[in-house]
N, C-alpha and C positions, 0 to 999 in steps of 0.2 A: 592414887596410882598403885601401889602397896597391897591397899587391900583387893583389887582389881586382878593384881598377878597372885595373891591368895588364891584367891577364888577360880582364875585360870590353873593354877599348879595342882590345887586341890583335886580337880576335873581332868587331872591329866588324861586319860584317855576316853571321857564321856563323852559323847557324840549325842546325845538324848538331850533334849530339852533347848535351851533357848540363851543368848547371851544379847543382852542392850547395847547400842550403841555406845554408851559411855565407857562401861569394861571390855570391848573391844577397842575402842582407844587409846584408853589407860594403857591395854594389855601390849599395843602399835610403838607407844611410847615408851612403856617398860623395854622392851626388846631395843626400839633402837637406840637408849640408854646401856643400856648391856651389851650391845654391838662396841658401842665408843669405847668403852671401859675395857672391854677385850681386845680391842684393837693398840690400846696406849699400853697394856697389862703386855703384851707379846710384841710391842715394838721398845720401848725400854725394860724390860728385865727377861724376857722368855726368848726373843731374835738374834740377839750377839751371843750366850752361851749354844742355841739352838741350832745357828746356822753352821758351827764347827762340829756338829755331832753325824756320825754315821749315819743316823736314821733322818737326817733333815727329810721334808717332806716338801723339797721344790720349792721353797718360797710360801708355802701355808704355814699360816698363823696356827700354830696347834691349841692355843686358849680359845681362840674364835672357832676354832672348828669344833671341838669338843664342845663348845657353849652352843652351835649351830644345830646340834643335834642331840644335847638334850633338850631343848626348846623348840623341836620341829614339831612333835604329838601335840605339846599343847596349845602351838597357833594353828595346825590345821583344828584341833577339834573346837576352839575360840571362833576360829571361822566357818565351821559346819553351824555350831549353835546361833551365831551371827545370820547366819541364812534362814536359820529356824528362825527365827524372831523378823522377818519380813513374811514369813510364808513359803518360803521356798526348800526346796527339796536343798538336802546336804551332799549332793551328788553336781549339782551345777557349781560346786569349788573347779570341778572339772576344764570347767568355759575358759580357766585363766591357760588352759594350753593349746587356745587359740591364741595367734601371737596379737599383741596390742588391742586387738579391741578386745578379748577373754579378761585382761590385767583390769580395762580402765570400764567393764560392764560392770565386775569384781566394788571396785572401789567406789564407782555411783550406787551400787547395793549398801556399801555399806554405810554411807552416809543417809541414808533411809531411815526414819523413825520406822520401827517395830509395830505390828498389827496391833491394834490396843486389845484387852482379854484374852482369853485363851483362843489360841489356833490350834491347827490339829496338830502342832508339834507340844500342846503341852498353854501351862496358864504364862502369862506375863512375866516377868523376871521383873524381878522388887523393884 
């Protein structure tokens, strides 16, 4: 898992090239491990000093949120190369804003093994 969100953080904004099934899972899992942890992180220690302060933010978790978006580049670009590695253009991330069937097209993409050898997005990922 570890070396999976390596290998996604390192790629932060690469869009080129290709990502397997398995490090986009890993990467699925890293994340909603880091959701939990931000969510117990700003509900005992960050919520009770946070919600008496001037700047409260409505009820937003300010760990989760900050966490939400430094971690937004490297899941879309996980999931662009995640499409590159079935064949598919990096542009049909798009289809998830069709409501309900765009999300669950999305998700049977990504359980797809990857074109074996090189596609025109480039060779195999290890």
């Amino acid at each position: 898992m570890f070396q999976a969100a390596d290998t996604v953080l390192s790629n932060y904004f690469t869009f080129s090239g290709r990502a397997n099934r398995a490090e986009y899972w890993w990467w699925m899992l890293f994340m909603f491990l880091t959701a939990v942890v931000m969510v117990l992180v700003d509900a005992f220690f960050i919520a009770p000093s946070f919600s008496q302060s001037p700047i409260a933010l409505d009820g937003k978790s300010p760990a989760s949120l900050v966490t939400n978006l430094l971690l937004f580049f490297p899941s879309l670009t996980v999931s662009v190369r995640r499409l590159h590695d079935i064949d598919r253009s990096g542009l049909w991330i798009l289809i998830v804003l069709v409501p309900l069937i765009g999300a669950l097209l999305l998700f049977i993409w990504s359980l797809q093994g990857g074109t074996r050898g090189s596609n025109s997005y480039g060779p195999a990922p290890y």
